[in-house]
DSSP file (Angstrom, degrees, kcal/mol; ACC not computed):
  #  RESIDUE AA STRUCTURE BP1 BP2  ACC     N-H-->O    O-->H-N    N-H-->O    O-->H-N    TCO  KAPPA ALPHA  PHI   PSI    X-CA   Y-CA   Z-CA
    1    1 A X              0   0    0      0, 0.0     2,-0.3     0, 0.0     0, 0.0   0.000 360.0 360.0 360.0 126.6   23.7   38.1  -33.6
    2    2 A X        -     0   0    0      3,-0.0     2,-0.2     0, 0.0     3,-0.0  -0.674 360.0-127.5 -99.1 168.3   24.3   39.2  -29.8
    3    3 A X        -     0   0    0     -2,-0.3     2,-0.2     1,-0.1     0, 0.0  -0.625  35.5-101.2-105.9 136.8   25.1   36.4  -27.6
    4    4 A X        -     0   0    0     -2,-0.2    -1,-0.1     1,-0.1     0, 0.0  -0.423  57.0 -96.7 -63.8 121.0   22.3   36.5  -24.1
    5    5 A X     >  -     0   0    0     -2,-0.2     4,-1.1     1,-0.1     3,-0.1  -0.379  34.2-103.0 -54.1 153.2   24.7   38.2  -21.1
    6    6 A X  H  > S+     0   0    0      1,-0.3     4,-2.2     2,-0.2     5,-0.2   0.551 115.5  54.8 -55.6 -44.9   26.5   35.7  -18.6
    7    7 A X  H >> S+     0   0    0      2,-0.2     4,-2.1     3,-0.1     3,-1.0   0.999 101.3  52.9 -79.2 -45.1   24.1   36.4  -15.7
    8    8 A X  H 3> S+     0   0    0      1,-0.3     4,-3.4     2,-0.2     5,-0.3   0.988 110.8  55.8 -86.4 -35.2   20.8   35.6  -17.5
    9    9 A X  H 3X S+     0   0    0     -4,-1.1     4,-1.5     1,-0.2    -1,-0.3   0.795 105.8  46.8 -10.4 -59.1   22.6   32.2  -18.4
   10   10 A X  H <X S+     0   0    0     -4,-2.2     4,-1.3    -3,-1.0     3,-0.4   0.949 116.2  44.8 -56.7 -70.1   23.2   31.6  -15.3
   11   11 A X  H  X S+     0   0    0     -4,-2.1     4,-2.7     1,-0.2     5,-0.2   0.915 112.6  52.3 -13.5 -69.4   19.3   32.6  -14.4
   12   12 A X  H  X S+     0   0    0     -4,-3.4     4,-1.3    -5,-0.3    -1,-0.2   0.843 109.4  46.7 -64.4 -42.6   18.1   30.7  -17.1
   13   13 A X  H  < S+     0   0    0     -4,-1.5     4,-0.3    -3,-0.4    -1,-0.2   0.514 116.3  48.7 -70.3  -9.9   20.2   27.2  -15.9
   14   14 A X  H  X S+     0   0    0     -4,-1.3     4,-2.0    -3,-0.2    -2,-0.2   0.766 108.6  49.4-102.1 -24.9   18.9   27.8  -12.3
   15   15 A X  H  X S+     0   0    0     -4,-2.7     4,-1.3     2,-0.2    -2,-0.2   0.960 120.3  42.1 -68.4 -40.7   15.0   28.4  -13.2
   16   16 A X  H  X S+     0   0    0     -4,-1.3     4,-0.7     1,-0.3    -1,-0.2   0.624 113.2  47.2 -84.3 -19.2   15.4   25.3  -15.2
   17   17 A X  H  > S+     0   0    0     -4,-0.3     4,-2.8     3,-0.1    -1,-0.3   0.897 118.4  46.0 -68.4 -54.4   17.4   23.5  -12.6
   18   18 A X  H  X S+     0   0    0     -4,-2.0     4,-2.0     1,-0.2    -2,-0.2   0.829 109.5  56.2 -65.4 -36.0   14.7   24.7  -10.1
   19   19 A X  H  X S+     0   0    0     -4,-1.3     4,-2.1     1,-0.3    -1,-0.2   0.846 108.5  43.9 -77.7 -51.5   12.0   23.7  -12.4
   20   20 A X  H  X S+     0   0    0     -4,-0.7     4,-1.7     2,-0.2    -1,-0.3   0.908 107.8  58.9 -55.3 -60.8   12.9   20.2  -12.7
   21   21 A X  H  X S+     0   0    0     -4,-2.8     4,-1.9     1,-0.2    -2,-0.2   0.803 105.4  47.2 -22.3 -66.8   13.6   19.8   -9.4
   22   22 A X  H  < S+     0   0    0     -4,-2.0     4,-0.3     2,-0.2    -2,-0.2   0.931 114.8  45.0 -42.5 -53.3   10.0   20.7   -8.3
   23   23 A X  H  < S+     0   0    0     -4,-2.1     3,-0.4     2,-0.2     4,-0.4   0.746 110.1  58.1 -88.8 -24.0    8.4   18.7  -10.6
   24   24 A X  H >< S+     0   0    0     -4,-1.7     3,-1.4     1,-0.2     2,-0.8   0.986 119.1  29.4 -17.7-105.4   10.9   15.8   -9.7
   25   25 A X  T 3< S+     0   0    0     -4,-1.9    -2,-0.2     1,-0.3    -1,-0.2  -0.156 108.6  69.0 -61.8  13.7   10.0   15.7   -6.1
   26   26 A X  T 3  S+     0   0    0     -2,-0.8    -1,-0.3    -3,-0.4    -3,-0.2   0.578  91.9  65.1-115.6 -21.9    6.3   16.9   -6.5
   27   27 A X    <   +     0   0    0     -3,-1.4    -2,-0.2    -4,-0.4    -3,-0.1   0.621  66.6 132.1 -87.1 -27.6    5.4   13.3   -8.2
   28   28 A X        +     0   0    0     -4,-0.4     2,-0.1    73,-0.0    -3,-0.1   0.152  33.6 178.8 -14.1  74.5    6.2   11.4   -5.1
   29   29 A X        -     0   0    0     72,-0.0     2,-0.2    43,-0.0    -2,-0.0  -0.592  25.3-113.9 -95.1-169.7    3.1    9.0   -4.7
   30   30 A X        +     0   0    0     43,-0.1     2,-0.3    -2,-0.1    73,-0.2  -0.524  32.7 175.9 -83.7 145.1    2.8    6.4   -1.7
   31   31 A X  E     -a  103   0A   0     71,-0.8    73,-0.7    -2,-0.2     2,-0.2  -0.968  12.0-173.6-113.7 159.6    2.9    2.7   -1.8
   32   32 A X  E     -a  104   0A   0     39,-0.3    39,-2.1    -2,-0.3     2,-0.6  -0.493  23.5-134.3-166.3 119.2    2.9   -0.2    0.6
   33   33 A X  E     -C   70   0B   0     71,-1.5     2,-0.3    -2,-0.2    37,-0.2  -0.458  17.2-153.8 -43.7  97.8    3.2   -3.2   -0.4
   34   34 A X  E     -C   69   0B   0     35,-4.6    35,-0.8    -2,-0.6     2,-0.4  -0.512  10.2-173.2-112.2 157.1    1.0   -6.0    1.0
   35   35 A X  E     -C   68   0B   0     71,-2.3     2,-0.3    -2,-0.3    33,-0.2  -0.784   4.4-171.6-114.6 153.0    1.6   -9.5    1.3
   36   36 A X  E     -C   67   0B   0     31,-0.9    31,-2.7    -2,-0.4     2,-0.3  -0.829   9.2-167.3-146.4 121.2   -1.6  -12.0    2.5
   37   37 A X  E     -Cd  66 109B   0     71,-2.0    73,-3.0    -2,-0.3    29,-0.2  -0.769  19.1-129.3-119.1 172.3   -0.4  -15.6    3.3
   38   38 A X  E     + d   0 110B   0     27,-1.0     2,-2.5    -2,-0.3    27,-0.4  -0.330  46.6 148.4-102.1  18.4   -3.2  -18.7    3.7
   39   39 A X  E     + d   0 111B   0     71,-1.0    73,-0.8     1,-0.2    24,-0.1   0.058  37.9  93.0-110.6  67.3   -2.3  -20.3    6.9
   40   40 A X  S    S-     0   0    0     -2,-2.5    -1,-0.2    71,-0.3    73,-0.2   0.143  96.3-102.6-115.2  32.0   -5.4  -21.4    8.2
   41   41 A X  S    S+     0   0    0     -3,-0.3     2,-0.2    71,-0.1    22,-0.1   0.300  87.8  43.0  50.3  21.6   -5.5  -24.8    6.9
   42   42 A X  S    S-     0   0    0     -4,-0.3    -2,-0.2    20,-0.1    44,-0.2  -0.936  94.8 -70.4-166.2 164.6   -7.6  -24.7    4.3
   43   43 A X        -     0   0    0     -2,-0.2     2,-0.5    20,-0.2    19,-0.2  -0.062  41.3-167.7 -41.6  98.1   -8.7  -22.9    1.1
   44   44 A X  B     -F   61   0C   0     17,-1.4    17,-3.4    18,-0.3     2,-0.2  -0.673   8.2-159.4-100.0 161.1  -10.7  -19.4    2.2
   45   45 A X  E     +G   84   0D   0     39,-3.1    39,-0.9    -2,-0.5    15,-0.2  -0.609  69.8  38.5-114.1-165.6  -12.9  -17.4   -1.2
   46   46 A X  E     +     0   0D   0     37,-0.3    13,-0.2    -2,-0.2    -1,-0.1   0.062  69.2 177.9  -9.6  25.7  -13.9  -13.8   -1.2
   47   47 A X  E     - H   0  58D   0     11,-0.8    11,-1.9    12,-0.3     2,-0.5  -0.047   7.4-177.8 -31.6 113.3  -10.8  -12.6    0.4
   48   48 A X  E     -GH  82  57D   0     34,-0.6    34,-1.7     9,-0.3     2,-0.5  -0.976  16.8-167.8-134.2 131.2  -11.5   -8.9    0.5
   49   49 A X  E     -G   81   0D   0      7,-3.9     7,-0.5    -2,-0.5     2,-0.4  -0.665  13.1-177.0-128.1  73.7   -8.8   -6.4    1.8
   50   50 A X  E     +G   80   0D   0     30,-1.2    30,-2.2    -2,-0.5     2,-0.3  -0.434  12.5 156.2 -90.0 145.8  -10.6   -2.8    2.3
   51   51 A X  E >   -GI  79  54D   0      3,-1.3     3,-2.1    -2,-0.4    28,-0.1  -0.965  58.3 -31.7-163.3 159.0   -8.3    0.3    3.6
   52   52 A X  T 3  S-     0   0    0     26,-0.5    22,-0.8    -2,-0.3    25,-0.1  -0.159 125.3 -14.8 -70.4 130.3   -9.1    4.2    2.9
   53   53 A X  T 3  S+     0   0    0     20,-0.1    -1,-0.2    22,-0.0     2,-0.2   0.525 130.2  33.2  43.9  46.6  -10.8    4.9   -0.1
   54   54 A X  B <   -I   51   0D   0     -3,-2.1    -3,-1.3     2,-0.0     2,-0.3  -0.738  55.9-154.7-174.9 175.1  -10.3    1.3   -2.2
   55   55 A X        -     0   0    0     -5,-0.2     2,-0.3    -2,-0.2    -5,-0.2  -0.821   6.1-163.9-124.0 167.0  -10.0   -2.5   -1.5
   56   56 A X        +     0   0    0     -7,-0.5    -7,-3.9    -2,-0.3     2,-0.2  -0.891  22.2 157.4-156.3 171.1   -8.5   -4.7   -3.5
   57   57 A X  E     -H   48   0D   0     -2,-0.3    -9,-0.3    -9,-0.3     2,-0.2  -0.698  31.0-105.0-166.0-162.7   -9.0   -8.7   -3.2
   58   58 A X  E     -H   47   0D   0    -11,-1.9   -11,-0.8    -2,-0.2     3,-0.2  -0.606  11.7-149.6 179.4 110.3   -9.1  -12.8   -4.4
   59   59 A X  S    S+     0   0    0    -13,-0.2     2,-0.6     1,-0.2   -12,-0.3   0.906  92.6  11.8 -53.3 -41.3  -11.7  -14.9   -5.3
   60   60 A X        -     0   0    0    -15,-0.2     2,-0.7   -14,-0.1   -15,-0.2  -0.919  53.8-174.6-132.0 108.6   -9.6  -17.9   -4.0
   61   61 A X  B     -F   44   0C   0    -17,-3.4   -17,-1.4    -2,-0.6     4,-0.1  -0.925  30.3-140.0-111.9 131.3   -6.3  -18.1   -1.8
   62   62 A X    >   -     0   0    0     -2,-0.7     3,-2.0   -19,-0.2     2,-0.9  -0.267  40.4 -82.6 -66.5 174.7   -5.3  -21.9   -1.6
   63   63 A X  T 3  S+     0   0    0      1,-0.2   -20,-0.2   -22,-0.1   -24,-0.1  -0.839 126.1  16.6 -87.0 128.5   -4.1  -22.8    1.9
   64   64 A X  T 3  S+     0   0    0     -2,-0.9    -1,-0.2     1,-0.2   -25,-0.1   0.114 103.4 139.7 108.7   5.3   -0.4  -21.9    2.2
   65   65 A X    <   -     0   0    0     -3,-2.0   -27,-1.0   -27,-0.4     2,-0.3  -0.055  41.2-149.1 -72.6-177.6   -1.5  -20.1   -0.8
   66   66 A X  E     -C   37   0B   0    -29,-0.2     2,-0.6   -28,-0.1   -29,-0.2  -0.931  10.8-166.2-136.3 126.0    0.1  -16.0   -1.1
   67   67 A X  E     -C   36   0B   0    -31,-2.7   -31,-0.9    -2,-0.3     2,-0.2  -0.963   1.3-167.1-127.8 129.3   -1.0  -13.1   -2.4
   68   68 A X  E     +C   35   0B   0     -2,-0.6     2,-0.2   -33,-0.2   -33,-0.2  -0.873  15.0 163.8-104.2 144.5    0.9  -10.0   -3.1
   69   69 A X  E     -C   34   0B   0    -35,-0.8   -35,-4.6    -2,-0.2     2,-0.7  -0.963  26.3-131.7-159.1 159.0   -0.6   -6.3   -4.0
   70   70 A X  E     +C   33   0B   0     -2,-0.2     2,-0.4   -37,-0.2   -37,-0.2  -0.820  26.1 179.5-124.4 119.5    0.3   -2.9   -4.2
   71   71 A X        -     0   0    0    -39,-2.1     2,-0.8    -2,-0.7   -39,-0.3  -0.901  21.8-139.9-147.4 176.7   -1.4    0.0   -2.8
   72   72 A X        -     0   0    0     -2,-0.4     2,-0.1   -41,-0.2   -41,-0.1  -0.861  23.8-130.2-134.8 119.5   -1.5    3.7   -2.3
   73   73 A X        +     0   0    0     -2,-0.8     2,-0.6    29,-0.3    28,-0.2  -0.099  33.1 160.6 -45.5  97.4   -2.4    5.3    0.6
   74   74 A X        -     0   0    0    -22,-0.8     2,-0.3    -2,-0.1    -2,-0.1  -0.865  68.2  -0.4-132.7 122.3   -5.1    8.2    0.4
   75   75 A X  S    S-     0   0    0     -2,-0.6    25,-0.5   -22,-0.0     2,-0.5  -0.629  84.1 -99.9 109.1-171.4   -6.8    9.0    3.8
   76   76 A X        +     0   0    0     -2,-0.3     2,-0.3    23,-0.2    23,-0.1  -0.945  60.3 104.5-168.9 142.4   -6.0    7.0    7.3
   77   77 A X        -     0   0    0     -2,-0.5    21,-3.4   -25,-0.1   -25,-0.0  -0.918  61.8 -53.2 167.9-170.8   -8.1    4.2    9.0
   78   78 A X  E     - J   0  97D   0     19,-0.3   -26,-0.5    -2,-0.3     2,-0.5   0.083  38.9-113.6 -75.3 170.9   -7.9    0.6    9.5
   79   79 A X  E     -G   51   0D   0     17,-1.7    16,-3.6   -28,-0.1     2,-0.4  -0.977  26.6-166.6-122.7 145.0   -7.5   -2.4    7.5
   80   80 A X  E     -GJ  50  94D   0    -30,-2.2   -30,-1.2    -2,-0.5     2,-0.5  -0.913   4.3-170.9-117.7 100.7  -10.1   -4.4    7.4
   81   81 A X  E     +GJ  49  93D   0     12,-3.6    12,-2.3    -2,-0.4     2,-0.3  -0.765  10.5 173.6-117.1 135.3   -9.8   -8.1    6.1
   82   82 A X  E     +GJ  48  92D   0    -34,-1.7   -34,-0.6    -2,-0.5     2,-0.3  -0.839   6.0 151.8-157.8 126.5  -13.0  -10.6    5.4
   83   83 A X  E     - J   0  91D   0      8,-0.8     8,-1.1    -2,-0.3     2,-0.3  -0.847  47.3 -99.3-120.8 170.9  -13.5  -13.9    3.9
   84   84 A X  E     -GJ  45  90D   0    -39,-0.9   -39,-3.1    -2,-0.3     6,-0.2  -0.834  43.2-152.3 -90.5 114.7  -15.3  -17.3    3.5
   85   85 A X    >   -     0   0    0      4,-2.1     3,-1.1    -2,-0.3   -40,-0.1  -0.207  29.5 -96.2 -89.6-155.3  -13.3  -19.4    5.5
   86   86 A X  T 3  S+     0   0    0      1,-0.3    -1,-0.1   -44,-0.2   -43,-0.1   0.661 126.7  57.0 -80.1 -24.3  -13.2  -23.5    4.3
   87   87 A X  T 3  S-     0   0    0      2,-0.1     2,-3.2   -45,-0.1    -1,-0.3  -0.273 121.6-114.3-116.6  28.3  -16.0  -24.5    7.0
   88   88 A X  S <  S+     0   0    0     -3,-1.1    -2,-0.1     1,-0.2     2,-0.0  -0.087  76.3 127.0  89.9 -58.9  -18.3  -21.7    5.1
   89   89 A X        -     0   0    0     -2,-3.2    -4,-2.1    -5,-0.1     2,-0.3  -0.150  61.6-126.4 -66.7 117.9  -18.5  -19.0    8.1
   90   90 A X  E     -J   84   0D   0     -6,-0.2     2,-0.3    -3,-0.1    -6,-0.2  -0.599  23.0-147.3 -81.4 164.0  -17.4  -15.6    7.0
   91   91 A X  E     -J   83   0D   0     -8,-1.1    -8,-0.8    -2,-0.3     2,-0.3  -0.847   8.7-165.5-165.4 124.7  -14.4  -13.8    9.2
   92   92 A X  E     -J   82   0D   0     -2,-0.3     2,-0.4    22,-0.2   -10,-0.3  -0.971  12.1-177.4-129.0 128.5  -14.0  -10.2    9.7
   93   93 A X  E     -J   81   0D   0    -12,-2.3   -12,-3.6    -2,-0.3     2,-0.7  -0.991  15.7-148.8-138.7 111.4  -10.6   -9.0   11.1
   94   94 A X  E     -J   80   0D   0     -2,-0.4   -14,-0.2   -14,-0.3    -2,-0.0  -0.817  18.6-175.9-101.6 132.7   -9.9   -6.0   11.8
   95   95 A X  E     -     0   0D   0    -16,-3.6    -1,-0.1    -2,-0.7   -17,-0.1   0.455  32.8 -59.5 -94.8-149.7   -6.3   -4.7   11.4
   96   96 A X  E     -     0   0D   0    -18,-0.1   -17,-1.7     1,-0.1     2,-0.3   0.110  53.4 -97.3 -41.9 175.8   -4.2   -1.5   12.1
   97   97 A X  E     -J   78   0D   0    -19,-0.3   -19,-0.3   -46,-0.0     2,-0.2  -0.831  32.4-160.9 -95.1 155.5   -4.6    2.2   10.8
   98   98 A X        -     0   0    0    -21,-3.4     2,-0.3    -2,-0.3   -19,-0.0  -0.279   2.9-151.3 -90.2-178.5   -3.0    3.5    8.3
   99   99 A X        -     0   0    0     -2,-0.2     3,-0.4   -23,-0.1     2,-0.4  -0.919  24.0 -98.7-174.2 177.1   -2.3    6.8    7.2
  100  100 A X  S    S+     0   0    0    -25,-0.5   -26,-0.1    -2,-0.3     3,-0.1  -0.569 104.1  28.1 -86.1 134.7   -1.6    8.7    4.0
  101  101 A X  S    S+     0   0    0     -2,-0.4     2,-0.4     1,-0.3    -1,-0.2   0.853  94.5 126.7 118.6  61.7    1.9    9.6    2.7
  102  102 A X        -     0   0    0     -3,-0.4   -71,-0.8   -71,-0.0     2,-0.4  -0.880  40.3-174.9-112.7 170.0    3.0    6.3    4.7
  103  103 A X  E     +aB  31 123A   0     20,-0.5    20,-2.4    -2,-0.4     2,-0.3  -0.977  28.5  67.4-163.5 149.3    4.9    4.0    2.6
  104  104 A X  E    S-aB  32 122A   0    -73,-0.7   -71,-1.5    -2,-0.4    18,-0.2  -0.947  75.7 -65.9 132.1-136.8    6.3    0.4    3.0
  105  105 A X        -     0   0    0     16,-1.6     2,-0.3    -2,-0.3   -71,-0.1  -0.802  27.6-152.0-164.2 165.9    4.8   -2.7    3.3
  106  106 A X        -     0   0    0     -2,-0.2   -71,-2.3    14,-0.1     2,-0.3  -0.928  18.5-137.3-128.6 135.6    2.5   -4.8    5.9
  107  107 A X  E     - E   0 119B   0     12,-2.0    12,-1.3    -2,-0.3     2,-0.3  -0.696  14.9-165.1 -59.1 130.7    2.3   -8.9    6.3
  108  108 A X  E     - E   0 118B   0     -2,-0.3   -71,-2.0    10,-0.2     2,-1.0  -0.811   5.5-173.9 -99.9  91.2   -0.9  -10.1    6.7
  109  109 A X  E     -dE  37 117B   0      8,-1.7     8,-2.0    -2,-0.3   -71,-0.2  -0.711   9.9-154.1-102.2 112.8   -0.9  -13.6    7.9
  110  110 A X  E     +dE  38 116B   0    -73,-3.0   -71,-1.0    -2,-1.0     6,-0.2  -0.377  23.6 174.1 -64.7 144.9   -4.6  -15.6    8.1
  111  111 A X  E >>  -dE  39 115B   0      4,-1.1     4,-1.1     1,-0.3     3,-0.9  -0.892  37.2 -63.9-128.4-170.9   -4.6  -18.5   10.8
  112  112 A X  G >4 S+     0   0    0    -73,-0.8     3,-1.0     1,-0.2    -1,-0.3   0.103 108.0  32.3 -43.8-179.9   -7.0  -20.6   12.1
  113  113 A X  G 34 S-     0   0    0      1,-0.2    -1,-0.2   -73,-0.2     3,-0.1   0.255 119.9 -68.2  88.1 -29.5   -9.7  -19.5   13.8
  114  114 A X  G <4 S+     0   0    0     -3,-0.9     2,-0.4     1,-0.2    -1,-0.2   0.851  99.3 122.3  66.4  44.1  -10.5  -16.3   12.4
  115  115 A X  E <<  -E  111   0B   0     -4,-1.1    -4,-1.1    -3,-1.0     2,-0.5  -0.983  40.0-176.5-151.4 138.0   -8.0  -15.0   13.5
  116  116 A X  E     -E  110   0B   0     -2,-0.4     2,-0.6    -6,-0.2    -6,-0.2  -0.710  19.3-147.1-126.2 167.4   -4.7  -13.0   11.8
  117  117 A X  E     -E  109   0B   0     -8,-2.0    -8,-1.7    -2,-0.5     2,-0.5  -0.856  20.6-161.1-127.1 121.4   -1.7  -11.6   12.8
  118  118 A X  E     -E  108   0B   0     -2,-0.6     2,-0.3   -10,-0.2   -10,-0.2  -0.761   2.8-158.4-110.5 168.6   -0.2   -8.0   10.6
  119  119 A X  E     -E  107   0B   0    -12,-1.3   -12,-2.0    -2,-0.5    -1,-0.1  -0.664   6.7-155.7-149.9  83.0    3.1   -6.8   10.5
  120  120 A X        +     0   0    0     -2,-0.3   -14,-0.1   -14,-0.2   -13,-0.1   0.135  21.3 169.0 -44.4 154.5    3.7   -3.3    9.6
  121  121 A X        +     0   0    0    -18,-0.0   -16,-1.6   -15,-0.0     2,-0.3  -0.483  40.9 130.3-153.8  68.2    7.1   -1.9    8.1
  122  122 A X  E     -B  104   0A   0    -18,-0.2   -18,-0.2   -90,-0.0     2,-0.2  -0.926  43.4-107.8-130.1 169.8    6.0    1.4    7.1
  123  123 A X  E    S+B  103   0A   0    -20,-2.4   -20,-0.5    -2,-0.3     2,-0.1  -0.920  81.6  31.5-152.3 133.4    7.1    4.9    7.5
  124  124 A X  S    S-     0   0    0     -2,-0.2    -1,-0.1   -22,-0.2    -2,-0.0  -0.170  87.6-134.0-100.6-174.2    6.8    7.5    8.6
  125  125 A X              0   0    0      1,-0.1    -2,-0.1    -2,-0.1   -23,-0.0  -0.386 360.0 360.0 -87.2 160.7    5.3    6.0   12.0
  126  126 A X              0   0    0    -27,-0.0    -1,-0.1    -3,-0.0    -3,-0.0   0.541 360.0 360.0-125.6 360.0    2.7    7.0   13.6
């Protein structure tokens, strides 16, 4: 049986090196982690969290309550946050932009009022 010459060995461990590589570093999706804490002294419902192209959400956050979710950036725009707060009257707050291939995570802290405060970590900035 002849044995494959030295160079295409070599060839052959570098397409395969290469190959790996791509497909390694081509799978790279986004995240950012979001946090939503309660502290607006009482219990809000429909807690709805929209950013570009999905929302994600909570029928209930207690007050002091927390909610964590993970999400992955396709598109750029705002965050948008609205709920029923404990006195009934729904609250629309609108947050930062985003933007796609960013990745981290952002605070979102309700207070009274209607009124919130976010706190970005992401990268890269814009």
């Amino acid at each position: 049986m002849k044995m494959p010459a030295p160079g295409f060995l070599r060839f052959a461990k570098s397409a395969i090196f290469l190959l790996g590589l791509i497909v390694f570093t081509g799978c790279h999706s986004y995240h950012i982690e979001t946090t939503i804490e309660n502290h607006t002294g009482g219990t809000v419902t429909l807690l709805e969290v929209d950013y570009p192209s999905a929302s994600f959400g909570a029928d209930t956050l207690p007050a002091d309550g927390v909610f964590h979710h993970r999400i992955q950036t396709r598109g750029s725009g705002p965050i948008n946050v609205q709920y029923t707060a404990a006195n009934g009257h729904p609250v629309q707050i609108k947050g930062p932009d985003i933007y796609e291939q960013q990745e981290g995570s952002i605070d979102i802290v309700l207070l009274p009022n209607g009124t919130a405060v976010f706190h970005p970590a992401l990268s890269p900035h814009h």
